[in-house]
N, C-alpha and C positions, 0 to 999 in steps of 0.2 A: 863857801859856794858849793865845794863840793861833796861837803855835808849833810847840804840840804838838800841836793839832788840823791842822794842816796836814802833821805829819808823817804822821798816823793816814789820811788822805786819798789821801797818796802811796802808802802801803803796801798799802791797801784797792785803788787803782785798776791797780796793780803785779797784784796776785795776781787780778782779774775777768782781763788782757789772758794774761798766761800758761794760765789756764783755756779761754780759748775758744780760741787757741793748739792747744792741746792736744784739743781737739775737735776742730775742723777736721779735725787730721793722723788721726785715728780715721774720718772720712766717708767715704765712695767716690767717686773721680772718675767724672762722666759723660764717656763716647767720647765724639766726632761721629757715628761709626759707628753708636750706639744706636738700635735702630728701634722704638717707640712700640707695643704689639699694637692693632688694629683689631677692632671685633665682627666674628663669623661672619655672613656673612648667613643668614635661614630657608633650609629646604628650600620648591623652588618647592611650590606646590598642583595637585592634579590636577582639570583643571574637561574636563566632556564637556559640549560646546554641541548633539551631536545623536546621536543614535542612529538611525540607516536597516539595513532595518525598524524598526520599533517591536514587529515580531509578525511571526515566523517559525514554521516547521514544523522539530522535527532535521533537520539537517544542512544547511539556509539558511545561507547568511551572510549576519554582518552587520558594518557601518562601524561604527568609532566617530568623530567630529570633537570636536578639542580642543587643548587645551595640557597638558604637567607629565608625560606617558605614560611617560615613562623607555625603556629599550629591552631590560629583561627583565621587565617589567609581566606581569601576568596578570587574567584578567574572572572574576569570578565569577557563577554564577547560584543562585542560593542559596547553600544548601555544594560544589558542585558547580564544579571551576579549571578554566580554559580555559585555555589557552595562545591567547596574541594572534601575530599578524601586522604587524611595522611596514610601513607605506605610507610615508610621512614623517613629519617631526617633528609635523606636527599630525594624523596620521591612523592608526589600527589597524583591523584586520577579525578577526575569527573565525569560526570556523562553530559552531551550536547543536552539542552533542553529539548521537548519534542515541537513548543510553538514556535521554534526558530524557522524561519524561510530559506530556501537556499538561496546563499551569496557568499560573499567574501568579506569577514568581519577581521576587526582588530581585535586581539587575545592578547590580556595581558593581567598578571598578581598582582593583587592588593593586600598586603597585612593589616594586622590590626591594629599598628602604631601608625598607620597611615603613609608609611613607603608605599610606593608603586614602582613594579619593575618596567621593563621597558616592554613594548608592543611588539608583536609578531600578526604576521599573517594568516587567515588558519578559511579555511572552505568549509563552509557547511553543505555537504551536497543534497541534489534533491531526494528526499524518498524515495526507493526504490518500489512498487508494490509486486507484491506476490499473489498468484493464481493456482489456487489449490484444487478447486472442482468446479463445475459446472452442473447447473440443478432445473431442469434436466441434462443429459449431456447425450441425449437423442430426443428429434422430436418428427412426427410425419410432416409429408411435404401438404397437405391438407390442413394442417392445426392452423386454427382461425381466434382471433381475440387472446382470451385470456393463456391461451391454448401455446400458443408461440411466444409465450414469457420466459427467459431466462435468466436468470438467479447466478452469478458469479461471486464464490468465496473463497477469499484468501485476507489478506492484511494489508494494513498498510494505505487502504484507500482511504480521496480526500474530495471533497464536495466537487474540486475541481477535475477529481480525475476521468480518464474520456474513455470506452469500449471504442477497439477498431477490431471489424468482420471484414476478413479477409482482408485486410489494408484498409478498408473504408472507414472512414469515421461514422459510429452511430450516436444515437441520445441515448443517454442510458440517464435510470434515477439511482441517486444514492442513498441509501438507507443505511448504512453506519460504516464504519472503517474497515468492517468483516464483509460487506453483503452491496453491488451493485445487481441491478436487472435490466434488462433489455430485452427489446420484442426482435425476434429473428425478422430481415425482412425476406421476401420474397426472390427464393432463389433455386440452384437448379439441386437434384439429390448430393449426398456424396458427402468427403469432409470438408470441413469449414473448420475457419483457425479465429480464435479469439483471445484477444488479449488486453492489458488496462496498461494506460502510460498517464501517469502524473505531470511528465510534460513531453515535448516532442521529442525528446531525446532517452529517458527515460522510461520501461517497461518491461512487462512483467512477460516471464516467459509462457511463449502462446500454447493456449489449448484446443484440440479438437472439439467439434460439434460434429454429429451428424445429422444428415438430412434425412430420413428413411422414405422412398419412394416405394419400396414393395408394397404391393396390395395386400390387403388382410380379410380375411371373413370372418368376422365377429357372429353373425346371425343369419339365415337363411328362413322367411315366414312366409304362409301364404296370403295374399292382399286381395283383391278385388276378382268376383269369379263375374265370368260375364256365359252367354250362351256356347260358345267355344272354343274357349279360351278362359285361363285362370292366368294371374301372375302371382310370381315370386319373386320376394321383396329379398333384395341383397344386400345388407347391411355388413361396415364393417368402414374402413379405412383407405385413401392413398388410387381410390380408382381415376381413371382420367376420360376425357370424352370421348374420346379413341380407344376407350379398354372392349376387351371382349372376350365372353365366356366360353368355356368348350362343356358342352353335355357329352358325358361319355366318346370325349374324342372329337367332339363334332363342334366346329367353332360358330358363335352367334354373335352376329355385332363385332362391333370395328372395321380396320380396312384388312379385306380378303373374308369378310366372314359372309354370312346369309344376308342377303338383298332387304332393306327395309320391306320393300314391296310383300317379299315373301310371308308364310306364316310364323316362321320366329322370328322374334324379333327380341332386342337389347334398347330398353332407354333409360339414357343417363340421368342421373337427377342430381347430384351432386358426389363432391370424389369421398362421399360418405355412404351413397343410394345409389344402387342401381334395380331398374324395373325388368326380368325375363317375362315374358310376355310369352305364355309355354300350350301349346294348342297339343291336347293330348289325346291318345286315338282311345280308350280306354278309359273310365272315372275309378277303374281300378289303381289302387298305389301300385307303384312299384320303386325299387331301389334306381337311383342313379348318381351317376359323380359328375361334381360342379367344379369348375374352378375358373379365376376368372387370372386373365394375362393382360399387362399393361402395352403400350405401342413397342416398350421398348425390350421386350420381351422379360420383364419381372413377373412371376404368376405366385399367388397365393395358395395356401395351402390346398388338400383338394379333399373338399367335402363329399360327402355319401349324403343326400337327400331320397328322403321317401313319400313321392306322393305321384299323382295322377300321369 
């Protein structure tokens, strides 16, 4: 019996070694050469430590400072991609677009592996506009129509931006982002201040106008002769109803001058004409001096006329 148990033992331990045997040869040898895979590292993160400005006008630039930017990044300001500018590895700039409106948008980098960093805050403020010159930037208190147009250029203007005179809002047209015009309206000599604001809060620093109320003689001619009496025609600028001449010293017309009634006489025609109405003792010329003074004591140069 216990023979045969010994044989049953050898035969059992016989057939485990041929088994594993035979496994083995089925296994895969490992190379030396085998190289082990390693994790991927993350993609870095995109961190902005500053934004300068915080609060730009379109077309400002601005810095970003940071890490992770990539170098075909892009900024967003809402929905609206900007294309970045690399400085170096930690630094980008852009400039505001100029159709941006002002508000307060979310800004925030996109790379090109499709990270997004986180969002910030960022003000687009409104345009500022600037006022460089005024075209004309004197005009008489008399200029009629086309005459009392003026021509505001600087930059920065926008379909919506408004001319206020002297505080007042006027209508002005716009004709490109250099050039606003406006008709001066009716008001008293002296300086006048005008400026442009894009909104109510925003505007451009004011400029003078002047109103010029001195009277001017452009032309002295003579008009209508009658049996006697001849006049002379006074052309020129800026006369008022109430103006009045002095011939050599001697004042005609307005208040304290020569009585209608009497022989000389002053009639207005406009603050561009006036009629001397000149009764002369002689058809002989002779020299004399004209000039003509406003109510409020402005007088025009003073002409040397020669005639009857």
């Amino acid at each position: 019996m216990l023979l045969k148990s010994l044989r049953t033992l050898i035969i059992v331990c016989c057939f485990c070694l041929a088994y594993e045997e035979a496994s083995a040869a089925e296994r895969p040898t490992r190379t030396k050469n085998e190289i082990t895979p390693k994790s991927v590292p993350a993609a870095a993160s995109i961190t902005i430590l500053s934004i300068i400005p915080a609060q730009a006008e379109p077309g400002a630039k601005v810095t970003l400072s940071g890490s992770g930017f990539g170098e075909n990044a892009a900024v967003f300001l809402g929905s609206v991609e900007v294309q970045i500018r690399v400085v170096n590895d930690k630094q980008v700039e852009f400039n505001i677009p100029q159709q941006l409106e002002a508000g307060l948008y979310a800004l925030y980098l996109k790379r090109s592996d499709g990270i997004t960093g986180r969002s910030y805050n960022f003000t687009v403020l409104p345009v500022r506009p600037e006022l460089s010159s005024l075209e004309p930037a004197v005009i008489s208190s008399c200029a009629a129509g086309k005459e009392r147009e003026v021509i505001t250029r600087g930059k920065n203007y926008r379909e919506t931006s408004m001319i206020f005179f002297d505080g007042a809002l006027l209508a002005g047209t716009f004709i490109s982002q250099e050039t606003i015009s406006f008709a001066v309206p009716a008001v008293s000599g002296g300086l006048h201040q005008v400026l442009v604001k894009n909104n109510p809060e925003i505007g451009s620093v004011p400029l003078n106008l002047f109103i010029e109320t001195r009277p001017e003689i452009s032309q002295i001619s003579i008009g209508d002769e009658h049996v006697s009496f001849y006049e002379l025609i006074i052309s020129g600028r800026n006369f008022h109803q109430n103006s009045s001449i002095y011939v050599d010293g001697t004042q005609i017309g307005g208040r304290g001058g020569q009585d209608m009634a009497e022989r000389e006489k002053l009639i207005y025609i406009d603050c561009k004409k006036l009629i001397y109405q000149r009764h002369p003792y002689s058809p002989v010329n002779k020299d004399f001096r004209l000039q003509v003074v406003n109510p409020g004591g402005e007088g025009s140069q003073v002409i040397t006329v020669s005639a009857p």
